[in-house]
C-alpha positions as CSV (number, residue, x, y, z in Angstrom):
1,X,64.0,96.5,28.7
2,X,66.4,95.4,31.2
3,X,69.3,93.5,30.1
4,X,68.4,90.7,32.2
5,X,64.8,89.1,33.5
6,X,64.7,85.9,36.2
7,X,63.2,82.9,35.1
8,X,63.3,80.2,38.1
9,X,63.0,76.4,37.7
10,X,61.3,74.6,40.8
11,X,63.0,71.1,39.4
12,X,66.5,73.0,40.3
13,X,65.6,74.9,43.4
14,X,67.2,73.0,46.2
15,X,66.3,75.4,48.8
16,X,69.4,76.4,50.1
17,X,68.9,80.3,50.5
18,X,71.9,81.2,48.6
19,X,70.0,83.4,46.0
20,X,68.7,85.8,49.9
21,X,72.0,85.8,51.0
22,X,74.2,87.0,47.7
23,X,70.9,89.6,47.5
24,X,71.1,90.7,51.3
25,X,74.6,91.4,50.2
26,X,74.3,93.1,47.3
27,X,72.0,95.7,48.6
28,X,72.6,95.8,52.4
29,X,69.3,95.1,52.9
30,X,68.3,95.7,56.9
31,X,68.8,92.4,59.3
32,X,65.3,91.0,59.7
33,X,64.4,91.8,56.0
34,X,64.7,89.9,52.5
35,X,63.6,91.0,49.5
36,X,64.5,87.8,48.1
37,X,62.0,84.8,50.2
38,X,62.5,80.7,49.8
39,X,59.0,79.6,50.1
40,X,58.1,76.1,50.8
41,X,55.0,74.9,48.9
42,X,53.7,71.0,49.7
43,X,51.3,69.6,47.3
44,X,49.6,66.6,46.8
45,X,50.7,65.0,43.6
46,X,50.1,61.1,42.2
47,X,53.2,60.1,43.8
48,X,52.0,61.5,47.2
49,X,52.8,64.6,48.9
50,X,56.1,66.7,47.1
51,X,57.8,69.5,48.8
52,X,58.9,72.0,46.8
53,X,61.0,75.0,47.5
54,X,61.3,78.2,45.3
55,X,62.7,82.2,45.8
56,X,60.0,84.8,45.9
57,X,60.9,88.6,45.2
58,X,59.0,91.2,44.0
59,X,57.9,90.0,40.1
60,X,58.2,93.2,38.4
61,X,54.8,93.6,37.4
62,X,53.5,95.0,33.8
63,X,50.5,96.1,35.6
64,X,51.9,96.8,39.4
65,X,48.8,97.6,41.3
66,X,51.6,99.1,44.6
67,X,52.3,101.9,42.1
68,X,48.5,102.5,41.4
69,X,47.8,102.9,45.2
70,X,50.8,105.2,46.2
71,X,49.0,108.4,46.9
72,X,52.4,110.2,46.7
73,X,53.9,108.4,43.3
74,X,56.9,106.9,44.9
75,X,56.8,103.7,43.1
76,X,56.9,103.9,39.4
77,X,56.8,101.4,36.4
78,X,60.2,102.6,34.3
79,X,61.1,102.8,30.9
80,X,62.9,99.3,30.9
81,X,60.2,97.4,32.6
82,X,60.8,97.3,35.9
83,X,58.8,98.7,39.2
84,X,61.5,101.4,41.3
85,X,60.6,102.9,44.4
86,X,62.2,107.0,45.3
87,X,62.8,106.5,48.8
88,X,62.9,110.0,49.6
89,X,59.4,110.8,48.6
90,X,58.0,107.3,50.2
91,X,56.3,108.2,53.6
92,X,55.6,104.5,55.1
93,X,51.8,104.6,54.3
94,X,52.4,100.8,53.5
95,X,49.7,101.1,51.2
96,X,52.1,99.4,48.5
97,X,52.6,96.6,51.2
98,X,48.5,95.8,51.3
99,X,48.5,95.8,48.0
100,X,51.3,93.9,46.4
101,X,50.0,90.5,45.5
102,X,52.9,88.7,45.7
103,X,53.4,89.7,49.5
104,X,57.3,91.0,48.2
105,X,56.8,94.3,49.4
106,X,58.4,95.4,52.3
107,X,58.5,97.8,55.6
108,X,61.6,98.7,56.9
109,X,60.9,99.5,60.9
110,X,64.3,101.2,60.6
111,X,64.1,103.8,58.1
112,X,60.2,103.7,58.5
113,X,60.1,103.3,54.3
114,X,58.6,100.9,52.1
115,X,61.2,98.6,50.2
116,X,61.6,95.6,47.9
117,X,63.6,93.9,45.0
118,X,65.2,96.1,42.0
119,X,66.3,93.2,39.9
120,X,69.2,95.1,40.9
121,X,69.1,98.5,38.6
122,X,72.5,99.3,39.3
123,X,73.9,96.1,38.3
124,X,71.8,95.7,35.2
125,X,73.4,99.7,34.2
126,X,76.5,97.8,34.6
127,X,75.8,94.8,31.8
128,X,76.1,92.4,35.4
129,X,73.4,90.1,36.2
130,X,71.0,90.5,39.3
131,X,73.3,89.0,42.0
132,X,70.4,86.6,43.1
133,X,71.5,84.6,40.3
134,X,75.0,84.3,40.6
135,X,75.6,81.7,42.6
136,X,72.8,79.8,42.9
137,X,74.5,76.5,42.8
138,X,71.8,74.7,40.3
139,X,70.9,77.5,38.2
140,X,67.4,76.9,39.3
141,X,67.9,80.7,39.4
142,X,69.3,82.0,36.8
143,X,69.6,85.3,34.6
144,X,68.1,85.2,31.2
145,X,68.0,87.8,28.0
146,X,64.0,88.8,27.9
147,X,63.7,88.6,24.2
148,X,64.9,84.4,25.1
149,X,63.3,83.6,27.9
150,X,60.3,82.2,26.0
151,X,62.5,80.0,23.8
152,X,64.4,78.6,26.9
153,X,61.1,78.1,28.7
154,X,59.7,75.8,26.1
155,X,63.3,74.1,25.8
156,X,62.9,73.3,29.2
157,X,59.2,72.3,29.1
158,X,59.8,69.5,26.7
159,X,62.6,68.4,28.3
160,X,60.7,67.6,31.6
161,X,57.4,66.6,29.4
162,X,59.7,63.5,28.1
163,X,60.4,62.6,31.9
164,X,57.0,62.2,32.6
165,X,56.6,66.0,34.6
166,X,53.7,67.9,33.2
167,X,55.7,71.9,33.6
168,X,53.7,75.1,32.7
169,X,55.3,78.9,32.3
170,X,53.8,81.3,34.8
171,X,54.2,84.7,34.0
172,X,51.8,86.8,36.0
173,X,49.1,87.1,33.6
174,X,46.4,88.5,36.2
175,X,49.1,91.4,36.2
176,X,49.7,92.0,33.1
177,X,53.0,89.7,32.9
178,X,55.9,89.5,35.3
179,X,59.5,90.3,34.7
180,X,60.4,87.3,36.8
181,X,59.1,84.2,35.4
182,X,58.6,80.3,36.8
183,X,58.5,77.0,35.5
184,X,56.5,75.3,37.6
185,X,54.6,71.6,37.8
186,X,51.3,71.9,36.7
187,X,50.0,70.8,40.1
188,X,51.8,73.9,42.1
189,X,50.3,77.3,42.4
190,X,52.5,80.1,42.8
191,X,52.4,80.9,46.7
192,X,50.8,84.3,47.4
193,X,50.5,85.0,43.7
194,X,47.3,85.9,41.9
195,X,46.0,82.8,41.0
196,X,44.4,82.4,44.1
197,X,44.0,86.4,44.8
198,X,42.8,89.3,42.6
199,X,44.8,93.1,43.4
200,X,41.7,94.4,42.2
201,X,39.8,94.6,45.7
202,X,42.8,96.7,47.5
203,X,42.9,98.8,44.9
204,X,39.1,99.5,45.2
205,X,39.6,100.6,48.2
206,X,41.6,103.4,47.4
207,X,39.6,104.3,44.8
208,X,36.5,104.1,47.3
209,X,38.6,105.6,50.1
210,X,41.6,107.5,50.1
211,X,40.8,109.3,46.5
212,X,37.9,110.9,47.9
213,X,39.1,111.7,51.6
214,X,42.4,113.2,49.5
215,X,40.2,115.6,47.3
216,X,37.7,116.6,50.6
217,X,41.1,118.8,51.7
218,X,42.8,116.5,53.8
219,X,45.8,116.2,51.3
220,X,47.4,113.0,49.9
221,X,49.8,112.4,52.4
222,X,47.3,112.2,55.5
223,X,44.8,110.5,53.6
224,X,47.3,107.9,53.0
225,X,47.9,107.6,56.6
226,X,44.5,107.8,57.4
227,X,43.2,104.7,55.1
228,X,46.3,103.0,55.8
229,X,45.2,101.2,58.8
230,X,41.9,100.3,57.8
231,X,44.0,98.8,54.6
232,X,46.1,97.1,57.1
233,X,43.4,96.1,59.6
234,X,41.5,94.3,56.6
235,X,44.8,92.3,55.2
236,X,45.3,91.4,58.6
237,X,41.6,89.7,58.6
238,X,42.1,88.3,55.5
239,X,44.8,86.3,56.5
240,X,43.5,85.1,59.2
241,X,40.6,83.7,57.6
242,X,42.5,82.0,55.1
């Protein structure tokens, strides 16, 4: 296990990016790229219509379904739970991209390599925290021990059940569970997240598709590329029609 895990409070998160920008700097992550997102969600409540603001990264998935489709193995679930990519072996198939259902997978146009969040690895070998939580200013953010992060998330579900705010733990459970956790109001879904969407489709498809064309002689790498784009084409619909 890592020695830290995220859980994120939406009562806390004030929106004000600081959690991208300590990451950006951390990992020298490519201008035009964040592996660390503030999403704004606006949902109809009883009081009317809340705006809420929380940071999106890559989850850490028990069950990541980018590592399933990588026809070359580049992404990898490791021993202390969290999802690493080997960039050398990655060859920008952005299979992982199609499939991540979270959306916090990432093409950099630079290097021409997929990339995301580590919950920073290096840190973490270090005993420091992931630097997305160091200075969020309302620990709406914050770094947490896995074996308490259930304890702390009940602590803080009463506490906002006695003011009158239903809360609820998400934890990824279409995925297997989640590495990065949120405390969210009962009325907010997670944007992009698998309560709306199943990974189980895109992953079909390369069962369906780039399995097959792989084992006809074509090879793993140029099957990869070859499916790729009708991956690609069909997210792209997808969106649209939501």
């Amino acid at each position: 296990m890592p020695n830290y895990t995220i859980l994120v409070d939406l009562r806390s998160c004030i929106g004000c990016k600081s959690c991208m920008i300590s990451c950006k700097n951390e990992n020298k992550v490519t201008t035009g790229i964040s592996w660390v997102n503030v999403v704004e969600e606006i949902t109809q409540t009883d009081k009317g219509l809340e705006l809420y603001t929380f940071p999106l990264s890559c989850l850490h998935c028990e069950n990541p379904s980018c590592a399933k489709v990588c026809p070359v193995h580049a992404i990898t679930k490791q021993a202390d739970g969290t999802v690493q990519r080997n960039a050398e072996i990655c060859i920008g198939c952005k299979y992982c991209i199609s499939a991540c259902p979270f959306g916090q997978s990432h093409f950099n146009e630079t290097t021409k390599k997929a990339e995301k969040c580590t919950l920073c690895k290096e840190r973490q070998e270090k005993g420091l925290a992931p630097a997305c939580t160091v200075n969020c200013p309302t620990g709406a953010r914050f770094a947490i021990e896995p074996s308490k992060l259930q304890v702390e998330a009940n602590r803080r579900i009463e506490e906002a059940k006695k003011l009158g705010l239903p809360y609820t733990l998400y934890q990824g459970e279409q995925v297997g569970g989640t590495h990065v956790a949120y405390l969210l109001p009962e009325e907010v879904a997670l944007t992009g997240s698998p309560q709306g969407k199943s990974p189980a489709g895109v992953i079909g498809v390369w069962q369906k598709g780039i399995k097959p064309v792989a084992k006809a002689g074509l090879g793993a790498v140029a099957a990869a590329v070859t499916v790729a784009g009708i991956v690609n084409s069909r997210k792209k619909g997808d969106d649209q029609n939501e």
